[in-house]
C-alpha positions, 0 to 999 in steps of 0.5 A, a space after each residue: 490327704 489333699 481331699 482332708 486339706 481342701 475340707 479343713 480349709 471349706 470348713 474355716 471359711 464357713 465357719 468365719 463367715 458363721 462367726 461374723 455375718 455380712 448385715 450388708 449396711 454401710 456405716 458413714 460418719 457424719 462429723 459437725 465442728 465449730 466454735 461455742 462457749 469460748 471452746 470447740 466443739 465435734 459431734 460425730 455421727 454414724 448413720 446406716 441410712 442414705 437419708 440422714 440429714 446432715 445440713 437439718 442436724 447441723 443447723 438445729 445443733 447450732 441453734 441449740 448452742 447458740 441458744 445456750 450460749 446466749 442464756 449461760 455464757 460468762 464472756 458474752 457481755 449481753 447473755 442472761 448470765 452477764 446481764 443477772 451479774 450487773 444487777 446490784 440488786 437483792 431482789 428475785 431477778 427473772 432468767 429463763 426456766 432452764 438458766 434457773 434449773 441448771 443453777 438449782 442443779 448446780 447449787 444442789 452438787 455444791 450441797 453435797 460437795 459441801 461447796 467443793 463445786 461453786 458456781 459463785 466463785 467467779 471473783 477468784 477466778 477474775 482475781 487469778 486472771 482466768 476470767 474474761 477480763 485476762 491476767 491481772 496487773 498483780 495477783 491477789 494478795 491474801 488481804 484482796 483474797 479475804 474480800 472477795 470471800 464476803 462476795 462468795 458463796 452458793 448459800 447466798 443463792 436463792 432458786 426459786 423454780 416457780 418463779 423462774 428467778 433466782 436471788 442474790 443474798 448479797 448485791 456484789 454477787 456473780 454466777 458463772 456456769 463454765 464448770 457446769 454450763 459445757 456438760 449440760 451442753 453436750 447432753 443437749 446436743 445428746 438430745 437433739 440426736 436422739 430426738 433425730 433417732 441417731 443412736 450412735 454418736 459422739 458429743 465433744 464440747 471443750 473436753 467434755 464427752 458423751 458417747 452412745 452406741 458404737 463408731 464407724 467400724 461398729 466397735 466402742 467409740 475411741 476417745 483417746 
């Protein structure tokens, strides 16, 4: 009997190292956090490779946010995005390819939306103090409201890709990329990432996520 009992128990153990075989690599998270686009952000990386650079992943992370931040940024006085809302102007006004690309993404999910998602509803949100001006002095009436309506509006928009310009219909027009600018971010820090040959990670810029591969215990990455 004792024989039969030592043999089960030989074979259990067998069997479980069968079922969950040793790969012999040590999975290390990397995390990088920091401020951007008047949010946070984290990335989480896993690597089985001794020589994962984290400093070089970090720096090239932050200049691509940066990079952004300075083009599409509705609070930074100085980005493109603020300085094309300043210009009272109707004439085609020049932005970099990926500013206009993005507006061109962002003006085609308005056509199918039918203008549900509009990137040019800033005036609504500076009126209702969700701007970067704060909170008003008094909330808008519907006589303000029905104004500021004249000054918004994606089909006042006009891309042109070509030219890497991107016109207002209406001089008062403004642009602000926040509903879309955040998510566009994280796919290029994706980017980076991949580019890098990071296949498991986790990209986090103000509650928008993108995930690709599995965690540190090489199981699906928990959000939540």
């Amino acid at each position: 009997m004792r024989e039969m009992q030592f043999a089960w128990v030989v074979l259990a153990v067998v069997s479980c190292n069968d079922a969950v075989p040793d790969t012999g690599q040590h999975r290390e998270l990397h995390t990088i956090a920091g401020e951007t686009m008047g949010t946070t952000y984290t990335v989480k990386v896993v690597s089985t490779e001794d020589e994962f650079d984290l400093a070089r992943t970090r720096l090239t992370i932050e200049k691509r946010l940066a990079q952004i931040n300075a083009r599409m940024s509705h609070y930074l006085v100085d980005s493109e995005i603020a300085t094309f809302n300043r210009s009272y102007t109707t004439e085609p006004y020049p932005l970099s390819s990926e500013t206009v690309d993005l507006i061109a993404k962002a003006n085609e999910i308005s056509r199918v939306s039918s203008g549900a998602f509009d990137v040019t509803v800033g005036p609504f949100v500076d009126a209702w103090g969700f701007g970067p001006k704060g909170p008003p002095a008094t909330l808008p009436d519907s006589q303000v409201l029905d104004g500021l309506r004249l000054f918004v509006g994606y089909e006042l928009l006009a891309v042109d890709r070509e030219a890497s310009a991107v016109r207002k219909l209406r001089k008062e027009l403004t642009v602000d990329l926040s509903a879309i600018a955040k998510g566009y971010a994280v796919d290029a820090v994706s980017a980076v990432l991949t580019d890098f040959g990071s296949t498991d990670y986790l990209v986090e810029i103000g509650g928008e996520l993108r995930a690709s591969g599995n965690g540190q215990q090489d199981s699906p990455w928990r959000v939540a």
